[in-house]
N, C-alpha and C positions, 0 to 999 in steps of 0.2 A: 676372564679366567674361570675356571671349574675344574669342582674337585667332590668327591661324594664322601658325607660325611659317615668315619668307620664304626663308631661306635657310640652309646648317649652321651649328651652333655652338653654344655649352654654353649651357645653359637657363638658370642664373643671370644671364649675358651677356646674353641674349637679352633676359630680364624686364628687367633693368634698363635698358637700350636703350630698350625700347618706354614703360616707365613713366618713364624718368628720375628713377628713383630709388638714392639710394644704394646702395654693392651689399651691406652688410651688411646692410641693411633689406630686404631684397629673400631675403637669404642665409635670415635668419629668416622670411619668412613663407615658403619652401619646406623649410624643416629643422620647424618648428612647427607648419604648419597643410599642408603639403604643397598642389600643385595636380595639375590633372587636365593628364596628355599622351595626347589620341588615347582619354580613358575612364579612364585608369591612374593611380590617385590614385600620385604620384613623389615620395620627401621626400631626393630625391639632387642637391643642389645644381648637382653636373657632370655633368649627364645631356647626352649630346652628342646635339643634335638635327641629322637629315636634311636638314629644311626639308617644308615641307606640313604639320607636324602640327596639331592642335586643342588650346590650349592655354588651359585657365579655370580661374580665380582667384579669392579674394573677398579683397580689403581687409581685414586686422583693424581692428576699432572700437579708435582710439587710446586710448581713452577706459577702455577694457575691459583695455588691454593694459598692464598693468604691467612695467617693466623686472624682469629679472633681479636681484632683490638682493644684492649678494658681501658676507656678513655675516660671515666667516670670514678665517683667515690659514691658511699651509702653511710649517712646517718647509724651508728651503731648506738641505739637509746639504754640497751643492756646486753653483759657480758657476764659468765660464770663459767667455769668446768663442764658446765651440760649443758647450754642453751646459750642460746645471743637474740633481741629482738631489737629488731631494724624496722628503719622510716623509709619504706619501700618509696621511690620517686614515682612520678607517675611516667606515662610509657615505657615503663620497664618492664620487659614478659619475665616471669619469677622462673620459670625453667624451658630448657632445650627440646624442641621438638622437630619434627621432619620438614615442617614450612614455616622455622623460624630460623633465618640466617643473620641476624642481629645477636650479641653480647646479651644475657641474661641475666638474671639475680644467680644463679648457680656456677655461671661459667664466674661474676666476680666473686663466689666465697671461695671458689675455687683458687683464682686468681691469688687471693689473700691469704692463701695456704690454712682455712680453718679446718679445723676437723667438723667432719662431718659424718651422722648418721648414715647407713647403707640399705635401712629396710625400704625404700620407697623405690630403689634401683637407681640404677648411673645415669639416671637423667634428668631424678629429681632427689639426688642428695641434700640429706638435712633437710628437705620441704614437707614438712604436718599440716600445714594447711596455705592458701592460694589464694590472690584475690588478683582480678582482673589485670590487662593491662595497664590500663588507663586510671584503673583508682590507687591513690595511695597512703600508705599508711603501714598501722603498724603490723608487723609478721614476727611470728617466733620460726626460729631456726635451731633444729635437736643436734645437737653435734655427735653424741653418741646411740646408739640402738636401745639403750635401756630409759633414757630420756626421750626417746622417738615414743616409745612403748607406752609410758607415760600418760605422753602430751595427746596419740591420739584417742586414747581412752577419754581421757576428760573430753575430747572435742566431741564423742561418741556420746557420751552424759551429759553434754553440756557444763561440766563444770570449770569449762574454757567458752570465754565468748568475746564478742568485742561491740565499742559501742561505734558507730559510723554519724560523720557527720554529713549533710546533704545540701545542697541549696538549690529549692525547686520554684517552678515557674508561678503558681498558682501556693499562695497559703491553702494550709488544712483546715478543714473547718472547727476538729477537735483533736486532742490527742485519741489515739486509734490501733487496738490490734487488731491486725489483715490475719486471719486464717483462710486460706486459699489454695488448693493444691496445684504445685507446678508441674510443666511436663515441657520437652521438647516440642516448638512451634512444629506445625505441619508440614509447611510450608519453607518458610525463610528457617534452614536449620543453624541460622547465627542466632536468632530467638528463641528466647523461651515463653510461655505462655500460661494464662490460667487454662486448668485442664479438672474434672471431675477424674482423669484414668492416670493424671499426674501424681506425683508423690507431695506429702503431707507437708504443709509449708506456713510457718506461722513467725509474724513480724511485730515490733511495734514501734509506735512513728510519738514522741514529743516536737511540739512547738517549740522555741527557743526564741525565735528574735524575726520580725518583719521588717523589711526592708526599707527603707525613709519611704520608697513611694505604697509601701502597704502591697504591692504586686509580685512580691518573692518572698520567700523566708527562709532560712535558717532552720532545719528539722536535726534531729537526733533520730536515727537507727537502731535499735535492739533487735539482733537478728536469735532464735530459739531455734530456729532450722539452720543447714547452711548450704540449700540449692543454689544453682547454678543462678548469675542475674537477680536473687529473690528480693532485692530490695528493688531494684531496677522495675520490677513484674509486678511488685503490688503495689507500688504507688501509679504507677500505670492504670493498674485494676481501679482507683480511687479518681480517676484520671489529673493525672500531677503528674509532671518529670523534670528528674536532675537536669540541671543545666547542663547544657550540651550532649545531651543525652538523645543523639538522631536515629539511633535503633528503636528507640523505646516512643518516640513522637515526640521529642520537641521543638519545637518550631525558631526559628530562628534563623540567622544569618550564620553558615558553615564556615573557619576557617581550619587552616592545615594544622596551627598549634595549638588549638582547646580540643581538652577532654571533660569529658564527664564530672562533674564536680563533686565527688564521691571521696570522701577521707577518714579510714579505720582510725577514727580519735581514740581511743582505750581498747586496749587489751588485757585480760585477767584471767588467771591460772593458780594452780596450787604448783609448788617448784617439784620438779620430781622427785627429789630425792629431799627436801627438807619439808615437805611439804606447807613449809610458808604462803600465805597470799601474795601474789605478785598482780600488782595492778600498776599499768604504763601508758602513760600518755605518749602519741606518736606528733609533734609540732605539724604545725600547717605547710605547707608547700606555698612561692611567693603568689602563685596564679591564683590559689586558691584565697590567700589572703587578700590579695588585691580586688576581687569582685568587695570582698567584705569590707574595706576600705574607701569604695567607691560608692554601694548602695545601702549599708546598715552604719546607724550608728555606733563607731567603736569604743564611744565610753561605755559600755555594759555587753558589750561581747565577750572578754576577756571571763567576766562573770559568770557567764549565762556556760559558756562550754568548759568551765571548770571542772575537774573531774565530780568534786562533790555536789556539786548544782547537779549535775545530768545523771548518777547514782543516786542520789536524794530523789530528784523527780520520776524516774522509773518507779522506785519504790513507793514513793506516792501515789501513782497514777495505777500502776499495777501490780 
């Protein structure tokens, strides 16, 4: 179908106007199936239109279209009036995009009827910051715009950060800040890379605990940037990588159910409106536990990733 569009205004608006149809129904078939503006297949819901353009569509077949199934629950670690911060699981993509047809972190808050923030747009409501598919841990979620506003300020300042916990192939030889600019790889554009024309990217890695056979350990993350991969990129650079971590080189035996063994252990913020310190531990995931149970001694783990052991030690070290 085609229709040209009469006058300015966001393209979600627009469709749903002329179709009279609801506007989340209208939201998914341009986030899902995308339409053409003017030739340009568009899957950006707030595309602000001129007026003149050529705008065509096709119906999905109801019939064809199966809802989103939310067959899953999320760890909710904290709750308030402005914010919620959750134990993101691992293979969960945090929001909707044009070659994601899997359930997300957004489609369940949605799900769960929370309120949520709208400055990020309708495909990443309530989302101020993102962390991989595959790693998990803790995320803050803004429910209202004045908490969105906030939250991304401090991530701007850094007065929001998180610490990450890792288990890599190779111990470090010291505790270490990587200052290293990253940039999109050349080449493989799922990588990122050390780059001189890349943006400024600066990390720091503590020891924590070596594995019974001395051949892995146990690292903490402080991340002072928050590029794309950056912890993934500079231990690379160091040459070290997370376990199961086959973009980045590690070597091993692939199967279908590991990921990366990457987990946002703390998160830390001023509350936006009380401005209190909020500091939250995100629990392990069992995968993740169970390496830990299998190659490190677990009498003194419980210790070592404490919140105050791994804030004491940064403070220490840097």
């Amino acid at each position: 179908m085609e229709i040209i569009a009469q006058k300015p205004m966001r393209l979600d608006i627009y469709l749903q106007k002329s179709l009279q149809t609801p506007r989340n129904q209208v939201e998914q078939l341009i986030r899902k199936h995308g339409v053409l503006v003017d030739g340009k297949k568009v899957f950006k819901t707030g595309l602000k239109l001129k007026g003149g353009e050529v705008i065509k569509y096709e119906l999905p077949d109801a019939k064809k279209e199966a809802p989103l199934k939310i067959d899953f629950d999320i760890e909710i670690i904290y709750e308030d009036n402005d914010l919620l911060i959750i134990n993101k699981p691992p293979h969960l993509i945090v929001h909707p995009a044009a070659s994601v047809k899997e359930p997300t972190l957004v489609d369940w808050l949605k799900h769960k009827g929370i309120s949520l923030s709208t400055l990020s747009g309708e495909e990443r409501h309530g989302i101020v910051h993102r962390i991989d598919k595959e790693t998990s841990g803790a995320l803050v979620i803004a429910k209202n715009n004045e908490a969105h506003n906030v939250l991304s300020r401090q991530l701007e300042d850094k007065s929001m950060g998180r610490y990450y916990l890792a288990i890599i192939d190779l111990p470090l030889k010291e505790n270490i800040i990587v200052e290293k600019a990253i940039a999109r790889h050349p080449t493989k554009r799922t990588k990122m890379t050390i780059s001189d024309a890349g943006r400024e990217s600066k990390s720091a890695f503590i020891k924590l605990a070596l594995s019974k056979t001395k051949s892995k350990e146990l690292i903490c993350a402080k991340l002072y940037t928050g590029r794309t991969h950056q912890i993934r990129v500079h231990l690379e650079s160091l040459s070290r990588h997370i376990l199961n971590d086959y973009t980045y080189g590690f070597k091993g035996k692939k199967s279908e159910d590991t990921r990366v063994m990457l987990h946002a252990h703390l998160i830390y913020f001023k509350h936006p409106k009380t401005e209190k310190l909020i500091i939250k531990q995100a629990p392990l995931f069992e995968d993740f536990k169970d390496i830990i149970k299998k190659q490190f001694n677990m009498e003194t783990i419980d210790e070592k990733i404490h919140p105050n052991n791994i804030i004491s030690k940064f403070d220490t070290y840097f």
